[in-house]
KERO-484999 format. One line per 4 residues: for each residue x, y, z of C-alpha. Coordinates in pm, 1 decimal. Example, Ala and Ser with C-alpha at 12.3 -4.5 7.8 and 13.67 -1.06 7.14 Angstrom:
<rs>
1230.0/-450.0/780.0  1367.0/-106.0/714.0
</rs>
This chain:
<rs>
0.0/0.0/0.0  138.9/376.5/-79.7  44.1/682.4/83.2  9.5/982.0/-163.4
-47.8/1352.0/-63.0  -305.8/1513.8/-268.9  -270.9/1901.3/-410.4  -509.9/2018.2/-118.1
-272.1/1850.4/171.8  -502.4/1512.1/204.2  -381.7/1175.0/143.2  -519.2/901.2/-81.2
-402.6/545.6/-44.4  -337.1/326.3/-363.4  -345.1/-70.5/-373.4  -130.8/-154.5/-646.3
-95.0/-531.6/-748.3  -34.8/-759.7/-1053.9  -270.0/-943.4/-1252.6  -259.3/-1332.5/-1339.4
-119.3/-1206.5/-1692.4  148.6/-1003.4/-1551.2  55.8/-679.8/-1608.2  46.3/-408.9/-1297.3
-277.0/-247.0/-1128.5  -391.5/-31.8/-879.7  -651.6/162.0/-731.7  -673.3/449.6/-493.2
-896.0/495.4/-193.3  -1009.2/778.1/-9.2  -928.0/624.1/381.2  -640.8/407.9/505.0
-875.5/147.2/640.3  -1064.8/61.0/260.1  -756.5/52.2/98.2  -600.0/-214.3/380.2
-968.0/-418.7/311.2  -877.9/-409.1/-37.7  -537.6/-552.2/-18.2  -612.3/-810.0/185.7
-913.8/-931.7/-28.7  -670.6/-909.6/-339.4  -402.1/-1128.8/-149.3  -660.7/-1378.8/-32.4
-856.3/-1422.6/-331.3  -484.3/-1450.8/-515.3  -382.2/-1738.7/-255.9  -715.3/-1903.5/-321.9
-726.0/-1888.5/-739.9  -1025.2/-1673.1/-764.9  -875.8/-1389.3/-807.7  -1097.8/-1129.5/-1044.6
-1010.7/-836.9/-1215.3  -1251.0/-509.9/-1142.2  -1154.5/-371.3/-1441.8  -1269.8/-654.1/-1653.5
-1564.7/-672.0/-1412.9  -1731.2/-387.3/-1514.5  -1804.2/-464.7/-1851.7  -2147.3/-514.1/-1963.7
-2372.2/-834.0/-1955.9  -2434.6/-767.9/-2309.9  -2061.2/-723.3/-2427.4  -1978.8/-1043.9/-2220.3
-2261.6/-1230.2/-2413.0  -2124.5/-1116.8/-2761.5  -1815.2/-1236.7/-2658.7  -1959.0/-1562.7/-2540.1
-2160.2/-1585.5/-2848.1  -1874.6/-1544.0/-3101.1  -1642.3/-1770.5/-2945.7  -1859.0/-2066.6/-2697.6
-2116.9/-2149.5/-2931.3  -1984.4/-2102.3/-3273.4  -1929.4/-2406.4/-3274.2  -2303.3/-2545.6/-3209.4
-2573.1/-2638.3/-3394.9  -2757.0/-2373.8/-3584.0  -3087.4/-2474.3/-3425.2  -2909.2/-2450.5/-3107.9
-2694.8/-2120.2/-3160.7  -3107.0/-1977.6/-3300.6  -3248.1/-2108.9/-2914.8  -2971.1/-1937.6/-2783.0
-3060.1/-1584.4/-2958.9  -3412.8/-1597.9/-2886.7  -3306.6/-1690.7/-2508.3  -3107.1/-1391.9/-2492.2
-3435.8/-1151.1/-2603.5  -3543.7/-1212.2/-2240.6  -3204.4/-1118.4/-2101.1  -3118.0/-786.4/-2242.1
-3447.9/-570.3/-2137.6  -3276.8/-631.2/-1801.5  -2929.5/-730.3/-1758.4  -2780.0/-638.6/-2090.0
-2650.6/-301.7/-1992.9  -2573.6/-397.4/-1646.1  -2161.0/-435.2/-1562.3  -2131.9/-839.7/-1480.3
-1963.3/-816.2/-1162.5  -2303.8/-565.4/-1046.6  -2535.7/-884.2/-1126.3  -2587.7/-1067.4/-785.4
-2808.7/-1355.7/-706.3  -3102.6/-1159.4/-575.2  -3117.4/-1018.1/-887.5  -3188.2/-1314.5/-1109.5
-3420.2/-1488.6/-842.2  -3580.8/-1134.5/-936.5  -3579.7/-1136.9/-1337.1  -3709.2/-1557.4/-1306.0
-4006.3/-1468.5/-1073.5  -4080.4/-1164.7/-1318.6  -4064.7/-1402.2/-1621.8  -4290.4/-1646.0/-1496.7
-4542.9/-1435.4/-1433.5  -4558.6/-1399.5/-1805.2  -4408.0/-1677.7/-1979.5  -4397.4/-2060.0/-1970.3
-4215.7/-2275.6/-1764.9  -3946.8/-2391.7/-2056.7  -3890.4/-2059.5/-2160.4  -3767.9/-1929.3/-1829.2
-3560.6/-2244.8/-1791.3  -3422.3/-2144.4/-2097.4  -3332.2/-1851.1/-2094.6  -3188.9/-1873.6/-1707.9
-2996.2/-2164.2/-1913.8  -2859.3/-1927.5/-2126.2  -2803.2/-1646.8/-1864.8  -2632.3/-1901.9/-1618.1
-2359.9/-2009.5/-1966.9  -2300.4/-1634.2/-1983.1  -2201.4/-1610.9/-1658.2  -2006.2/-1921.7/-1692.5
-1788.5/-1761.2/-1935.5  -1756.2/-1426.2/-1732.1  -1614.4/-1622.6/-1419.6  -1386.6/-1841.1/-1656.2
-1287.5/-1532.5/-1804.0  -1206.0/-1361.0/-1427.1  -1483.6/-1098.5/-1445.2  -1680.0/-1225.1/-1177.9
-1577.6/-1474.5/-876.4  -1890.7/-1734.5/-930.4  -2179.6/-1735.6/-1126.2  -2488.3/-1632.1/-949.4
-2717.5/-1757.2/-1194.5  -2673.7/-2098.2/-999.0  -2898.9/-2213.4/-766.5  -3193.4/-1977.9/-848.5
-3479.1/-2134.7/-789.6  -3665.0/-2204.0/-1092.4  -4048.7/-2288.0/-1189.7  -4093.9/-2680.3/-1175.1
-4183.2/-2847.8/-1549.7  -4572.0/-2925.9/-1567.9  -4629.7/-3308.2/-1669.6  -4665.3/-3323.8/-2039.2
-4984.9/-3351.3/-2187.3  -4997.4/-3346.8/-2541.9  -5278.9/-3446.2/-2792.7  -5232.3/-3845.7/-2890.5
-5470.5/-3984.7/-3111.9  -5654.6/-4294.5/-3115.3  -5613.0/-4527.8/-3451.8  -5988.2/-4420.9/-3571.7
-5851.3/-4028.8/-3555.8  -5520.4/-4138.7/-3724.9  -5682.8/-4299.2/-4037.3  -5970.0/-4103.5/-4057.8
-5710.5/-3756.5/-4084.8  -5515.3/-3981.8/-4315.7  -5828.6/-4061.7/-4512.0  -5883.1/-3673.5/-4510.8
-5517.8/-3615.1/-4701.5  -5536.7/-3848.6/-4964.2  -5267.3/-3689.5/-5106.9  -5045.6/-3694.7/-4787.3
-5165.8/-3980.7/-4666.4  -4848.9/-4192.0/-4561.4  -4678.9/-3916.7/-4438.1  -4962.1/-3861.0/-4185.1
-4955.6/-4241.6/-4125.4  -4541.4/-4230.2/-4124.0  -4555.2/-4020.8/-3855.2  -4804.7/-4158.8/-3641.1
-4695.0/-4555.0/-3700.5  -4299.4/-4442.4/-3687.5  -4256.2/-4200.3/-3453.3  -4040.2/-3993.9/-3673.3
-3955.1/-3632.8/-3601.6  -4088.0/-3351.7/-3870.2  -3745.7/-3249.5/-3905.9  -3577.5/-3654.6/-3923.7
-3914.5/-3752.6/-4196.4  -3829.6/-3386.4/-4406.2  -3434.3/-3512.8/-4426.4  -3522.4/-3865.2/-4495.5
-3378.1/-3995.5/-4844.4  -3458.5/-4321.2/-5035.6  -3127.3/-4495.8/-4948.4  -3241.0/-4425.4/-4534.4
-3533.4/-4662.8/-4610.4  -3526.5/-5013.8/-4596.6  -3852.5/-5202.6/-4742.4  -3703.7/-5552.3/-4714.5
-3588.9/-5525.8/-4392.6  -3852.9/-5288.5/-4298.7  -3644.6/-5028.6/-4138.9  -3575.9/-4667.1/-4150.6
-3210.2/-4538.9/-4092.5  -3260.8/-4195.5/-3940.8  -2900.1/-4023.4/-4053.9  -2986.3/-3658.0/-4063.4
-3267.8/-3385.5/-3993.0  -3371.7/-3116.5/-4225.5  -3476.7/-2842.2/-3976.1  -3620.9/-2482.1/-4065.2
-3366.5/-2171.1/-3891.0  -3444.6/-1851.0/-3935.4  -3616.1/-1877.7/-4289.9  -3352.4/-2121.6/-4403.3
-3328.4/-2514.8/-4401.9  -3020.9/-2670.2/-4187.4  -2938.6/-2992.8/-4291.0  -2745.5/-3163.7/-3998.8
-2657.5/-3508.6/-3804.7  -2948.1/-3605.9/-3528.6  -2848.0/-3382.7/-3212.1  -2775.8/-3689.1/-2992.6
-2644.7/-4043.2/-3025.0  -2965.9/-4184.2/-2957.3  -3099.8/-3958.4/-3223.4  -2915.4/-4191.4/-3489.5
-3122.4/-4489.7/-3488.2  -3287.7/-4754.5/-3678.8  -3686.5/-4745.2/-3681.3  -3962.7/-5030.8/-3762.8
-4158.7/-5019.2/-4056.5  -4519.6/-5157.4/-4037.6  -4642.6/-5385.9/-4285.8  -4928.5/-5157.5/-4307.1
-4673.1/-4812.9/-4444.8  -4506.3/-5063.4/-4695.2  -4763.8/-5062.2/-4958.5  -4770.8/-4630.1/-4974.5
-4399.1/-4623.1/-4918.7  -4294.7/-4858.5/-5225.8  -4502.4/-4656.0/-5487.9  -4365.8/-4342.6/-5339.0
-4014.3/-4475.5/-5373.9  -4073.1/-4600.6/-5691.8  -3814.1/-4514.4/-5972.4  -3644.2/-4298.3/-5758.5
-3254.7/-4241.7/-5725.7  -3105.3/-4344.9/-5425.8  -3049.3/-3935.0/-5281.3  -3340.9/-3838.8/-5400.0
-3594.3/-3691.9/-5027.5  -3830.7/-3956.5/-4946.8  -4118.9/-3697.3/-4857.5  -4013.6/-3339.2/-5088.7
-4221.6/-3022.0/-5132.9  -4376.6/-2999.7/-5501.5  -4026.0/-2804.7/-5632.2  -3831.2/-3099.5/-5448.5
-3688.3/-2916.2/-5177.3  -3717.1/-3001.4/-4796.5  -4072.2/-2987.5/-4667.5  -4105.9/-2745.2/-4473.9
-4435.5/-2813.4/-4189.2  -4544.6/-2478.3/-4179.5  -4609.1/-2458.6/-4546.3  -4655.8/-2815.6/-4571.5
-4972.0/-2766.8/-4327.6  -5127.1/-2523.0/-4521.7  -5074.8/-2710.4/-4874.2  -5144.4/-3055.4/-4749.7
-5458.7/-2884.4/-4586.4  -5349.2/-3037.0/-4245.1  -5525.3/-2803.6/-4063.1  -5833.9/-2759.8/-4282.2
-5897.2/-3158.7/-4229.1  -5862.0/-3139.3/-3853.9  -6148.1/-2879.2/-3832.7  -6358.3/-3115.9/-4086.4
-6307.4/-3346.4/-3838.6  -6347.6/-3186.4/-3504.1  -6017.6/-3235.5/-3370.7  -5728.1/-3048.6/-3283.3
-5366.9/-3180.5/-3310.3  -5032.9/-3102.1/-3435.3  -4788.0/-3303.8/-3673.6  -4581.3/-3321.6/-3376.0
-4857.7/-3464.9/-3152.9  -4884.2/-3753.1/-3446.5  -4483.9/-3844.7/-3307.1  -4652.7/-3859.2/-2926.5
-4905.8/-4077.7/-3079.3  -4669.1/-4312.4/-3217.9  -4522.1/-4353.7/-2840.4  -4901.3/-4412.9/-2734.4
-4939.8/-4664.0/-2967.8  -4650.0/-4867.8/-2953.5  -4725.9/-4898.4/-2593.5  -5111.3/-5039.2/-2631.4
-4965.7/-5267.6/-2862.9  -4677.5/-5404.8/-2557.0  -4398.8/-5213.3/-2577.9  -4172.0/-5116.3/-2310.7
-4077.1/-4808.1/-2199.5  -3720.8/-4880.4/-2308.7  -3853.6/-5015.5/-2680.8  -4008.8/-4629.6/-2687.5
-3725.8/-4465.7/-2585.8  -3536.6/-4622.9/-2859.9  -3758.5/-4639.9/-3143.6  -3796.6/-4247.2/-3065.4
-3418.9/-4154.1/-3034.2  -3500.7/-3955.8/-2647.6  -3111.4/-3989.5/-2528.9  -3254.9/-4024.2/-2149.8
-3490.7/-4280.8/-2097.1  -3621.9/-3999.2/-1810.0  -3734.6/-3789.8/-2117.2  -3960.9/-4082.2/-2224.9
-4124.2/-4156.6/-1854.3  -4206.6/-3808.0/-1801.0  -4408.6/-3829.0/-2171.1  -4559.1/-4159.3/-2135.6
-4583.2/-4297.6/-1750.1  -4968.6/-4186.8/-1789.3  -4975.1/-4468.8/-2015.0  -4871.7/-4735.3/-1730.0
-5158.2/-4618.4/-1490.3  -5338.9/-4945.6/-1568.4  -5029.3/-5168.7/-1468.2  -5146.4/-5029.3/-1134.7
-5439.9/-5247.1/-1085.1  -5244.9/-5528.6/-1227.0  -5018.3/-5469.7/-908.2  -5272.1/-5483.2/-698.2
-5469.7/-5779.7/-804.1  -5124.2/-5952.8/-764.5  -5061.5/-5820.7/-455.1  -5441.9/-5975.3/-340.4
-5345.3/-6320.3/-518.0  -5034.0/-6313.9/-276.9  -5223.1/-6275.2/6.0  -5517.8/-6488.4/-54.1
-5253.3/-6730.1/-98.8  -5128.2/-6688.7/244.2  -5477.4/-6710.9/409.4  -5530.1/-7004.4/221.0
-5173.7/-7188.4/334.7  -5262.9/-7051.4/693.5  -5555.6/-7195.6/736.5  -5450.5/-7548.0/603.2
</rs>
């Protein structure tokens, strides 16, 4: 610590130090005592590793995250760099001009409760996902000591409750899209993803064997297609083919080159499901019907399905590519409710059994 006489006769008191990169620092205080606090929180958080730079601290959330964003997830998926952007729309209205190191825990426990009052659960979780990465990189980088984005409580997922469809709704919405027919029928009987059925090529399918090779997914990103591996290991996976899709699927095949897209928009491009809904007249048949559903709830029907017909919960996980078998209980375990009474009524055999021994 050094002692420095002002122009007016008072004294200021200056910390200086070195960084981790060797470069020199200080900074002056007013009183003896805040400078002495100052140097001794500099030497401890030096002995302990955490040391953090003020300077560097004071840059804004929103600097840090272009930062973040040009360097830590360049490298990702463009679907997943896109979630990332739209995360970070319910980030700046607060934090973005804020320095990092001025961001403490209360804060974000502050910004979730706000967001829930006004948006769904996965969308907070989300975007405190992408908030808590952010802050990640600003500790890695030694602008703040910890993140305190961690251990915010955050609003609890609701059980999932999507629209599955009986096999009357199935073929009578088929029936309603003659033209579309087996891809309303692929999705429901394969449980293929919009994006895995739009990227799906004539060499992925398998009419012999009966099997579809999911290799890639043809998703839509900001106007544009992205044509990439499944996200996941699990994601890159062999499906069954029903003998009931392989009468549709061999004429549609038919004379087709090996890279030509299974299921392709009338110019032969990707399908995209937004315009696909509104050509196919997806929508239109659903309200001729009375029903409401989604092409993605045809994929939850598939899991639905598969179970009435004996699957396991494991056989659904994998036909479906979920890389955490958790993903596919917290979809489907409404589906074993009925296993419950089975449990019982073997539970009562056991016991009736007993009496029965007992009084012999």
């Amino acid at each position: 610590m050094e002692r420095r006489e002002r122009r007016d006769g008072t004294y200021s008191y200056r910390v200086r130090y070195r960084t981790p990169d060797g470069r020199f620092r200080s900074r002056s205080f007013a009183r003896r005592s805040e400078a002495a606090d100052y140097e001794r929180q500099v030497l401890s958080q030096r002995r302990r590793g955490d040391w953090v730079d003020p300077q560097r601290g004071r840059a804004t959330l929103g600097a840090v995250w272009a930062e973040y964003q040009s360097g830590g997830i360049s490298h990702l998926r463009a679907t997943t760099q896109a979630g990332y952007r739209h995360a970070w729309k319910h980030i700046e209205p607060t934090f973005g001009a804020w320095p990092v190191a001025k961001i403490e825990h209360a804060d974000v426990a502050e910004w979730v409760t706000a967001l829930s009052a006004r948006l769904g659960t996965d969308t907070v979780r989300k975007a405190h996902g992408v908030l808590s990465r952010v802050l990640d990189y600003a500790a890695a980088t030694r602008r703040v000591p910890v993140n305190v984005a961690r251990g915010v409580r955050l609003p609890k997922r609701a059980p999932i409750r999507e629209r599955i469809l009986t096999v009357e709704e199935v073929h009578a919405l088929a029936e309603a899209m003659p033209q579309d027919r087996d891809i309303v029928l692929s999705l429901a009987y394969m449980g293929l993803r919009w994006s895995e059925l739009a990227a799906l090529r004539v060499e992925d399918v398998n009419l012999t064997r009966r099997r579809v090779h999911v290799v890639q997914r043809a998703t839509e990103v900001d106007g544009r297609i992205d044509v990439d591996q499944p996200k996941s290991r699990a994601g890159h996976r062999y499906v069954p083919i029903p003998q009931l899709l392989v009468p549709a699927l061999t004429v549609r095949l038919a004379g087709r080159p090996r890279d030509a897209l299974v299921f392709a928009s009338p110019e032969g491009d990707y399908l995209r499901v937004r315009n696909w809904r509104r050509r196919a007249g997806f929508d239109r048949a659903l309200e001729q019907l009375g029903m409401a559903a989604t092409p993605h709830d045809l994929r939850r029907t598939f899991g639905s399905l598969a179970r009435m017909a004996g699957a396991d919960l494991r056989f659904i996980q994998k036909a479906m590519g979920h890389e955490s078998i958790t993903t596919t209980a917290r979809i489907y375990a409404h589906l074993y409710d009925d296993e419950l009474d089975t449990i019982a009524a073997a539970l009562d055999g056991l016991y009736t059994a007993g009496e029965a021994a007992r009084e012999i």
